[in-house]
C-alpha positions, 0 to 999 in steps of 0.5 A: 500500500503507498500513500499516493498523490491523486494524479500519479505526479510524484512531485504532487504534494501530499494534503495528509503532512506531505510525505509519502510511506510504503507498507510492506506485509510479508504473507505466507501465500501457500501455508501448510497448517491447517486449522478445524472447526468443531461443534461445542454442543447440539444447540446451533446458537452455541459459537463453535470451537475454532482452532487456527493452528497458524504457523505449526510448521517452522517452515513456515516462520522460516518464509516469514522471517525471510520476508521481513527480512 
């Protein structure tokens, strides 16, 4: 994401302070770690057991780190 001026030209100012910042977010795109879903009770209105399991795999922090790196 970049906080861009409204017509492209890079030597538009910028309303907001008039600089200009870049934001990088690493994102592992093909993960490994596979999460579930269970069912706490029979009554449907009960909020279900959700377990994400993100980042079981080391390799997986490995690409993350690799990408803030």
């Amino acid at each position: 994401m970049a906080n861009c001026s409204r017509t492209g030209d890079t030597r538009e100012l910028l309303q907001t302070g008039n600089t200009r910042f870049v934001t990088f977010t690493p994102t592992l795109l093909v993960p490994k770690s596979r999460g579930n879903i269970t069912l706490r009770d029979k009554d449907p209105y009960t909020p279900p057991l959700i377990n994400p399991n993100y980042l079981s795999y080391q390799s997986e922090i490995d690409i993350l780190v690799d990408g803030v790196r």
